[in-house]
C-alpha positions in Angstrom: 0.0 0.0 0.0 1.1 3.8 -1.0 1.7 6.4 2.0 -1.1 8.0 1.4 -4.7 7.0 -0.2 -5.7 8.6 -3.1 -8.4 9.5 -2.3 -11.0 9.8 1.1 -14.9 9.7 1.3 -16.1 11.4 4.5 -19.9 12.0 6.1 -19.5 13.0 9.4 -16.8 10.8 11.3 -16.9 7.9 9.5 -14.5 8.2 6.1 -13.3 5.1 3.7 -10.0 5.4 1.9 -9.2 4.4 -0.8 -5.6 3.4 -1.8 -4.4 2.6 -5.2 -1.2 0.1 -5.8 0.8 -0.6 -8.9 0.0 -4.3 -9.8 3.3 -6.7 -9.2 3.0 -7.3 -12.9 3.4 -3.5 -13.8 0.2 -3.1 -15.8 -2.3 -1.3 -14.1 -3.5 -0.7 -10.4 -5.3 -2.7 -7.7 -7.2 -1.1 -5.0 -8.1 -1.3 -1.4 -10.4 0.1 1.3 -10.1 1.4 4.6 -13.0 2.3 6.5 -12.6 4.3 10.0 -14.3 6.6 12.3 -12.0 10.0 13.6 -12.4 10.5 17.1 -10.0 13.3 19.6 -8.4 11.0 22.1 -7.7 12.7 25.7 -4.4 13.9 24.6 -6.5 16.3 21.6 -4.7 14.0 19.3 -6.9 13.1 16.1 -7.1 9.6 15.7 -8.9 6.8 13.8 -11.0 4.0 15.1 -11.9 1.1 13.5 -15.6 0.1 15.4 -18.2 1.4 14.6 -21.3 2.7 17.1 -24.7 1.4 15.3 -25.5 5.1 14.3 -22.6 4.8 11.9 -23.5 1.5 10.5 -25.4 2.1 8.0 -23.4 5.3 7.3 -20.1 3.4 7.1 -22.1 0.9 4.5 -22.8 3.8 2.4 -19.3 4.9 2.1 -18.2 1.8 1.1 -20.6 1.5 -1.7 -19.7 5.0 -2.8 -16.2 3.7 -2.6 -17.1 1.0 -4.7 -18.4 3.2 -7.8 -15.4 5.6 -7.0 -12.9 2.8 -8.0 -15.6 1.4 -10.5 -14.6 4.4 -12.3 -11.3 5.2 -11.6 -10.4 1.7 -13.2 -12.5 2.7 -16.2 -10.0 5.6 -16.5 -7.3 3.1 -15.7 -8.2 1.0 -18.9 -8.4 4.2 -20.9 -5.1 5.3 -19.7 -3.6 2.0 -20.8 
């Protein structure tokens, strides 16, 4: 995985990331999601969690199928690219 995704879905707390890696074959990109919550920890440090409280269920399942269109896409424009 990359350092950094390329790209974040956010409502509220609950975001998915999305990271793109070079396949080991050198043609093209696979990709991965990360779902989380952001929460301040005692120490005001952002941090991420990943549970989820039941009001960010069905949020959280929403990102991901957002996510899933996202990189429906972005692979379209991977193919083009090619």
């Amino acid at each position: 995985m990359s350092n950094k995704p390329i790209h974040t879905i956010r409502d509220g707390a609950c975001k998915v990331s999305i990271w793109q890696n070079p396949k080991s074959e050198g043609n093209g990109y696979w990709y991965e999601v990360t779902p989380g919550r952001t929460y301040t920890d005692a120490s005001d440090q952002a941090k991420t969690a990943n549970s989820f409280s039941n009001g960010d269920i069905l949020k959280t399942a929403q990102l991901l199928e957002e996510a899933y269109r996202w990189i429906r896409h972005q692979k379209t424009k991977d193919r083009a690219a090619a």
